[in-house]
C-alpha positions in Angstrom: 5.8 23.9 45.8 3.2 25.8 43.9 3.2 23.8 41.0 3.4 20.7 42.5 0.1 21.7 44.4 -1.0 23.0 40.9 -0.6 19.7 39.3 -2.0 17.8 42.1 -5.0 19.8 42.0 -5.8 19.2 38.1 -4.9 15.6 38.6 -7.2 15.1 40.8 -9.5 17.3 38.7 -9.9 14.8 36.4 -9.8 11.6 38.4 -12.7 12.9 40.0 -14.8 12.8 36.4 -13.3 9.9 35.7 -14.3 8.2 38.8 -17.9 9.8 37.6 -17.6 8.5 34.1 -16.1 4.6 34.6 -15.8 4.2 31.1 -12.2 2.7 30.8 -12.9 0.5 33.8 -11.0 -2.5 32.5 -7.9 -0.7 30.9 -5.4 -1.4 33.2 -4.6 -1.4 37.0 -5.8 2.7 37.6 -9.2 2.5 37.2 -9.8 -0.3 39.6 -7.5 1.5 42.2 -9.3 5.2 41.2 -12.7 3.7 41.1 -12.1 2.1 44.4 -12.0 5.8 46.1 -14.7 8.6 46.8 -11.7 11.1 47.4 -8.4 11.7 46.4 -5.6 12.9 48.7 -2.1 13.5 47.5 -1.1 10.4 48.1 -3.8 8.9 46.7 -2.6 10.6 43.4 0.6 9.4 43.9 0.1 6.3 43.9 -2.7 6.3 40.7 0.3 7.9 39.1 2.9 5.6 39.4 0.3 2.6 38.5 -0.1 4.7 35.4 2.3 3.1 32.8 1.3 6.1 30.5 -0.5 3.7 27.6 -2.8 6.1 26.7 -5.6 3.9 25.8 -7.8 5.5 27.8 -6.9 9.0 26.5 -7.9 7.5 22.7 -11.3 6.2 24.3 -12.1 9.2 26.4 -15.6 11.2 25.3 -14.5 14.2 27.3 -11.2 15.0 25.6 -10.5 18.6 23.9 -12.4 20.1 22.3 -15.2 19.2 25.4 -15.1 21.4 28.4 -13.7 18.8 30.5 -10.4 18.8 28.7 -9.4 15.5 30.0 -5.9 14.2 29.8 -5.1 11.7 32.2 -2.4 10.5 31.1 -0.1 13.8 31.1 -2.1 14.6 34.5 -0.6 11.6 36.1 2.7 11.8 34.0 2.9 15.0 35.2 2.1 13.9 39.4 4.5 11.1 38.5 7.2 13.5 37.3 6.7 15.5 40.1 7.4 12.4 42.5 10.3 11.1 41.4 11.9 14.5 41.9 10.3 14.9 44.9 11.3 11.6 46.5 14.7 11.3 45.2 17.4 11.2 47.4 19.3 13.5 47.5 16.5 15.7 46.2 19.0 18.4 44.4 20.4 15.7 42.1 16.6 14.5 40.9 15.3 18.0 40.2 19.2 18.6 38.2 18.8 15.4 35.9 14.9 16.4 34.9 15.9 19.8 33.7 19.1 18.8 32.1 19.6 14.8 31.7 21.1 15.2 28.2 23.9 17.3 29.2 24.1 15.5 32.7 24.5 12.3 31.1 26.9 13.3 28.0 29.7 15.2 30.7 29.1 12.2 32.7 30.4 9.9 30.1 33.4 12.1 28.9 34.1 12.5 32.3 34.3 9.3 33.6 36.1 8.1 30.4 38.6 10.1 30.4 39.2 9.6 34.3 39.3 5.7 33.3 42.0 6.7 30.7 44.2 8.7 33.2 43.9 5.7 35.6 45.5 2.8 33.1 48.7 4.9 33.4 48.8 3.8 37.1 49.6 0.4 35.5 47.7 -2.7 36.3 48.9 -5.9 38.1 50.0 -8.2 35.4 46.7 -9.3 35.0 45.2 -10.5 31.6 42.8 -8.8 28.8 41.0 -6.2 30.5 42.7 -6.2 33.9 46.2 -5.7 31.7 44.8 -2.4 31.1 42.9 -1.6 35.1 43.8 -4.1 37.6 40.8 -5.9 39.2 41.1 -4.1 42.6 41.1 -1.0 41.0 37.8 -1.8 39.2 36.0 -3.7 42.3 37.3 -0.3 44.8 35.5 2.3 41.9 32.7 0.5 41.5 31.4 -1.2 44.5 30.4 1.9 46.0 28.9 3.1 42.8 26.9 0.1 42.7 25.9 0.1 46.8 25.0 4.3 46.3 22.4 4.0 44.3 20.7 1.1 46.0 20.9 3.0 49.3 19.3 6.3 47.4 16.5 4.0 46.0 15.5 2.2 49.3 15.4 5.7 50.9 13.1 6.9 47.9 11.1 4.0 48.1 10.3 4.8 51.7 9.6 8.1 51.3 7.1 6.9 48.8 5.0 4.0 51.2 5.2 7.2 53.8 3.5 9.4 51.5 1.1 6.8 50.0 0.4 5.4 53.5 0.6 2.3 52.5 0.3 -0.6 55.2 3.4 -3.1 55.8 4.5 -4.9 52.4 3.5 -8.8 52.3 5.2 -11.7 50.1 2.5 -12.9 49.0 1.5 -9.4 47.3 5.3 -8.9 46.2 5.0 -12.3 44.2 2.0 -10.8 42.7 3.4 -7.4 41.9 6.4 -9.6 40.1 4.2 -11.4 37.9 2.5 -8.4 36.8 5.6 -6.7 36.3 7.3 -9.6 34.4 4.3 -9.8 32.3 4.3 -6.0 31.6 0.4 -6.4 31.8 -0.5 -2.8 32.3 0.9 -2.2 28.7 -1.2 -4.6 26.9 -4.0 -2.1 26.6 -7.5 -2.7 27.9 -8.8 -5.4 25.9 -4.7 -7.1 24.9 -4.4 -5.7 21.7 -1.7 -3.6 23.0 -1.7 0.3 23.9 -1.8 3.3 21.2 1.5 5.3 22.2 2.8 5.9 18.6 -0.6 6.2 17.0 -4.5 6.2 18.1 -6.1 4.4 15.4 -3.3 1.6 15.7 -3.1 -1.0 18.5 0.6 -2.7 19.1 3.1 -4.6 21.7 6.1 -2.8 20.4 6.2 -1.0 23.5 5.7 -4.0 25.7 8.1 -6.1 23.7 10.8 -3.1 23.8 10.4 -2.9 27.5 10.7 -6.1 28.1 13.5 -6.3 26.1 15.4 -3.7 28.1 14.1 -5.7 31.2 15.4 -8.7 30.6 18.4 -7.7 28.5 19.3 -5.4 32.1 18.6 -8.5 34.2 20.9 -10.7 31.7 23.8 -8.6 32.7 23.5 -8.0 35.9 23.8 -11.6 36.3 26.4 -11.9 33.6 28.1 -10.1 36.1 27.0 -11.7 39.3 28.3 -15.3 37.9 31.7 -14.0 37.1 31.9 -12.8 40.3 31.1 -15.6 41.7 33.3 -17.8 39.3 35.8 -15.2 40.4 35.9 -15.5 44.2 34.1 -18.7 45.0 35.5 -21.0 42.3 39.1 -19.0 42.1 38.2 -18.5 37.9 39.7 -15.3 37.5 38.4 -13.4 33.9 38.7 -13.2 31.1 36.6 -15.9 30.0 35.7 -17.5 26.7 32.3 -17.2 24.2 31.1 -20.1 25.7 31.6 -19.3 29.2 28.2 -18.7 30.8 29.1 -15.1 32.1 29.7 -14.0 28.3 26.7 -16.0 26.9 25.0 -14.1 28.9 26.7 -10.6 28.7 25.9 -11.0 25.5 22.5 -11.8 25.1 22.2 -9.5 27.5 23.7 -6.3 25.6 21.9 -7.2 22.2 18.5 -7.4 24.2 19.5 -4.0 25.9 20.7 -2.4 22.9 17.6 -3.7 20.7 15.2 -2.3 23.1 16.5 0.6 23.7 16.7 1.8 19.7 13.1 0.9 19.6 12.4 2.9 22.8 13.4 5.7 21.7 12.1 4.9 17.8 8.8 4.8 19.7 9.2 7.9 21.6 9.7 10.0 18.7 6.8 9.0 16.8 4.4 9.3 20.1 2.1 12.7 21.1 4.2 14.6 23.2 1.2 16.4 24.8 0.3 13.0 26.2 3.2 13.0 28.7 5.3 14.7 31.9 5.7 18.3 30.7 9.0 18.9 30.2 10.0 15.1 30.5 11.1 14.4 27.3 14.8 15.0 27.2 15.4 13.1 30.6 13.9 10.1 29.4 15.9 10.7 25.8 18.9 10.8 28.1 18.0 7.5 29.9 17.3 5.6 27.4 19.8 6.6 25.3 22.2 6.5 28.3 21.2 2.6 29.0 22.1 1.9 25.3 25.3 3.1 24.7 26.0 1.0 28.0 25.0 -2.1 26.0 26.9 -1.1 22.7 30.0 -0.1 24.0 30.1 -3.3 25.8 29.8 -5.0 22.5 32.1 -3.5 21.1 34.5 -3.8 23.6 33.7 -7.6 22.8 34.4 -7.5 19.1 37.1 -5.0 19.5 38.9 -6.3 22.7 42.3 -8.1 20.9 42.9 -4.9 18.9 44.6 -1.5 19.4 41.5 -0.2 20.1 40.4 -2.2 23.2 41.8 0.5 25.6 40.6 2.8 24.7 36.9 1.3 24.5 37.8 0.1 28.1 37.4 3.3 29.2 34.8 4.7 27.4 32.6 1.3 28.5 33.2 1.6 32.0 32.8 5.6 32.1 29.1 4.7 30.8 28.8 1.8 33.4 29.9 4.1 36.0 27.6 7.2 34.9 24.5 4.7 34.7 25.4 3.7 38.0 25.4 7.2 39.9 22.5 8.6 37.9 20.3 5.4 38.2 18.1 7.1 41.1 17.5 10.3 39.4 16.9 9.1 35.9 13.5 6.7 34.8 15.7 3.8 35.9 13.9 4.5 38.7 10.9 4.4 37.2 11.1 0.5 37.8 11.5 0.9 41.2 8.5 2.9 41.8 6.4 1.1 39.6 6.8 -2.3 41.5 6.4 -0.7 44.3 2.9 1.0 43.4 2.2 -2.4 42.0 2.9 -4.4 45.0 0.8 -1.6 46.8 -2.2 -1.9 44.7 -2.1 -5.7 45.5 -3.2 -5.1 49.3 -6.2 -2.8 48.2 
């Protein structure tokens, strides 16, 4: 596409001063990587983009910003190249390019839709079973949402490889995995160059909100997921069929989990709205509004299905909770869930250089 090639070209317009300039060597895993190279090929870029965890430190620091001639802005350059991969590499293709122009939309329908199919589907009666499964039998839930859970693993891995294709990256190693995870689970890249933190909401002002909110989504995610994973397991393994008490460990968990999620998310997007829009992926902004916001209302309808789940109202919540599990789900590989994804990967990448 032409304005694919279009942004390629300017981003590696400006990598090619800044590999000239080597100001913000130490700022985060970039510079090493773009320093490291006399020439930049697409997939070159690609990969500099997706190491890019859009701080904007360097952007603050930068000599050659407008007003000079240069007109340096890396950060929406590779934002931009970053964007542009995602859609690219997504899989199917038709469904990324869909959810960039119109995730708000995408994501609200998806909701309603899936909430109101969960509605319809109670009348079919469930099995006798208790709390939630009085409402949709277990089998019902396991036969909706297995395959919602395997799709967009599939679609990722099939990104992912389109991705170490394009990069050219050699064979992935364990030993650079485990570094790629410690640097992931550290969020290192977004403590800024010298770990004060990065300027995303303000360049005169240095914080780890945005680390701390990330991680908080992180590990909040990972908390349910293996909220989840335990009952499963307590499920078919040890014949403990839900629902389960507070001090159970799948709903310690769950709900540690959804706070986390839900607390990171509101400052996500408090963040987002305070930052320079002109210092990220043209275009971008409502998608990652969508995500985020998307990824939230998963974590506070599940709460409230909690608080709510011996009254009148627990039905009803039911459905709207698992309409937004089920939406997250299928749109994972075209929203900046995926983001993660990629990210590891470029990091685990950048480990073998």
């Amino acid at each position: 596409m032409q304005m694919q090639s279009d942004l390629l070209q300017e981003a590696r317009r400006q990598a090619e001063i800044c590999n000239a300039c080597r100001y913000c060597e130490g700022y985060c895993s970039v510079f090493p990587a773009l320093h490291a190279e006399r020439a930049f090929s697409d997939g070159d870029l690609t990969q500099l983009a997706n190491l890019c965890h859009n701080c904007r430190g360097c952007y603050y620091a930068c000599q050659y910003t407008a007003p000079h001639e240069f007109e340096l802005n890396l950060p929406q350059a590779l934002a931009n190249v970053r964007q542009e991969s995602w859609e690219d590499l997504a899989f199917p293709q038709v469904a990324g390019r869909a959810f960039q122009k119109n995730g708000v939309a995408i994501a609200v329908v998806a909701v309603i839709g899936f909430a109101v199919l969960f509605w319809t589907a109670k009348s079919l009666g469930s099995e006798g079973g208790e709390g939630f499964y009085a409402v949709l039998s277990h089998n019902a839930m396991v036969a909706i949402f297995l395959p919602a859970f395997l799709f967009p693993l599939v679609s990722i891995a099939i990104s992912l490889r389109r991705y170490l294709k394009r990069v050219d990256a050699e064979p992935l190693k364990p030993a650079h995995l485990v570094k790629a995870l410690k640097q992931a689970a550290q969020m290192r890249n977004l403590k800024g160059g010298h770990g004060d933190g990065c300027n995303f909401e303000d360049e005169d002002r240095f914080t780890h909100a945005r680390r701390m909110a990330h991680q908080a989504v992180m590990y909040g995610f990972l908390l349910c997921f293996t909220s989840t994973s335990v009952a499963t397991v307590m499920h078919y393994v040890l014949d403990l069929p839900a629902p389960y008490g507070l001090f159970s460990l799948p709903k310690l968990l769950g709900l540690s989990g959804g706070l986390l999620l839900v607390l990171g998310c509101v400052e996500l997007i408090r963040l987002k709205l305070r930052s320079d829009r002109a210092l990220g992926a043209q275009g971008a902004f409502g998608a990652e509004i969508a995500f985020v916001g998307l990824l939230g209302f998963v974590g506070l309808s599940g709460l409230l299905l909690y608080a709510l789940g011996q009254t009148a109202a627990m039905p009803l919540l039911l459905a709207v909770h698992l309409g937004a599990v089920l939406a997250f789900f299928l749109l994972t590989p075209f929203t900046k869930m995926a983001h993660g994804f990629y990210r590891l990967t470029a990091l685990v990448v950048d480990a073998q250089r």
